[in-house]
C-alpha positions, 0 to 999 in steps of 0.5 A: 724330924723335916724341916717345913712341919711335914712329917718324915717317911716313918714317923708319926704325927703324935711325935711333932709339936702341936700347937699350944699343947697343954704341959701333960700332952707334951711330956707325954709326947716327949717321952713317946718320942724318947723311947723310940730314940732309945732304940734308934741306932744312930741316937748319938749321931742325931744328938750331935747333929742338933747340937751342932745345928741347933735343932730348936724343936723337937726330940733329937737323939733323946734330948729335948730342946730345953736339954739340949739348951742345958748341955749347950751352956754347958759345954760353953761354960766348959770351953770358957773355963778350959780356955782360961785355964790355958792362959793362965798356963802360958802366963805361968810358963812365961813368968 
C-alpha cells in the first residue's frame, strides 16, 4: 500500500480505504484485499513488515489493522510474561 493515498503500480482503487464507508462495503473490501494476499508470494514478509512499522491502515499480509492490533498485544503480552518468567528463574537460581 503508498503512503500519501496514492495508489501502487498494480493495485486497485477498490482495495483502499474510502472515506466513511459504511460496515458492509469495508468488509467486503477487506476480504477482496485477503484474497489477493493469499496468493501474494511475500505475504509473511508483508505481514511483519506492518507489524514492525505499525501500518495503521489497510490490508497488510492478510491482516487488517484491528488483526494486526490483536496480534501486536499479543505478542506484548507474551514478551511481558517470558520476561517475568526469566526473572523469576534467576531469583530462583540465585536463592
Amino acid at each position: 500500500m503508498a503512503r500519501g493515498g496514492g495508489v501502487p503500480p498494480g493495485r486497485s482503487r477498490a482495495l483502499l480505504r474510502p472515506s466513511k464507508e459504511p460496515t458492509a462495503a469495508r468488509l467486503a473490501r477487506e476480504e477482496a484485499a485477503k484474497r489477493v494476499c493469499s496468493r501474494c508470494p511475500v505475504m509473511v514478509e508483508c505481514r511483519e513488515h506492518a507489524l514492525l512499522q505499525p501500518e495503521p491502515y489497510g490490508v497488510w499480509g492478510g491482516l487488517t489493522a484491528a488483526e494486526r492490533r490483536v496480534v501486536l498485544a499479543r505478542r506484548r503480552r507474551r514478551e511481558v510474561e517470558l520476561r517475568k518468567a526469566a526473572a523469576t528463574e534467576r531469583i530462583a537460581q540465585a536463592g
